[in-house]
DOLUM-975303 format. One record per residue (C-alpha): residue in three letters; x, y, z. Coordinates in steps of 0.05 Angstrom, whole numbers, padded with zeros to 5 digits, always signed. Example, Ala and Ser with C-alpha at 12.3 -4.5 7.8 and 13.67 -1.06 7.14 Angstrom:
residues 2
[ALA; [+00246; -00090; +00156]];
[SER; [+00273; -00021; +00143]];
This chain:
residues 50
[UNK; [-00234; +00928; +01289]];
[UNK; [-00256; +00875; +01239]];
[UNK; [-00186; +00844; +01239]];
[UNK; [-00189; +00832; +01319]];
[UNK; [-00262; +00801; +01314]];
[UNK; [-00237; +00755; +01260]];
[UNK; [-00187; +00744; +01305]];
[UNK; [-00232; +00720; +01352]];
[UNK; [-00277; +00678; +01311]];
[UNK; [-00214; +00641; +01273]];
[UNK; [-00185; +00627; +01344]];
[UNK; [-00246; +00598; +01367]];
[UNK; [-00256; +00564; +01309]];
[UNK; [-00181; +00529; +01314]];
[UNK; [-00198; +00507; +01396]];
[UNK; [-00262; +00474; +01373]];
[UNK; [-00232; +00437; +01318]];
[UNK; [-00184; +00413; +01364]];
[UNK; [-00219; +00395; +01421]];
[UNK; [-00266; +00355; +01374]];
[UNK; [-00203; +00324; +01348]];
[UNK; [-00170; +00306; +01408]];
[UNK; [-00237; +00270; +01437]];
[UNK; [-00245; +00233; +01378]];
[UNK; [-00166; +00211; +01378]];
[UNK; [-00190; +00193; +01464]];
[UNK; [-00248; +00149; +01436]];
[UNK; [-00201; +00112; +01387]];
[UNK; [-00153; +00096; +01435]];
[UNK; [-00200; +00070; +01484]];
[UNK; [-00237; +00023; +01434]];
[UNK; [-00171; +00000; +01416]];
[UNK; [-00154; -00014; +01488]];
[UNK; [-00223; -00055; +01494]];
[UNK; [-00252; -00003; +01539]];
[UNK; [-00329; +00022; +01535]];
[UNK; [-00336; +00097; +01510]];
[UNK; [-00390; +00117; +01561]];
[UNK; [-00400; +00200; +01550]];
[UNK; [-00337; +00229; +01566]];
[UNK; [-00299; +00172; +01589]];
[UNK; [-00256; +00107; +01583]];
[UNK; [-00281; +00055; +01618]];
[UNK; [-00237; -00006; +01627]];
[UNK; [-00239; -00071; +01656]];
[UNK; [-00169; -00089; +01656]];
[UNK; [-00152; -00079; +01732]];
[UNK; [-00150; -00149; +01775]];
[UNK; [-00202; -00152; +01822]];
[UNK; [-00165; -00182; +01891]];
């Protein structure tokens, strides 16, 4: 039993880290693309206005 809730909590663990990971590597990117981090998302200015 203890080896299936360590399981558990290592999994866990593992999708957090990499969701925090990933969303940091998404913030990068956009700052490199000269886009404004606003929350959750990439905001850029790049698309002619017609």
């Amino acid at each position: 039993m203890f080896r299936l809730l360590r399981l558990v909590i290592f999994t866990a663990g593992a999708f957090i880290a990499g969701v925090l990971t990933e969303r940091s590597n998404a913030q990068a990117n956009c700052e490199a693309a000269n886009g404004n981090w606003t929350q959750q998302m990439c905001i850029r200015s790049d698309i002619p206005h017609d």
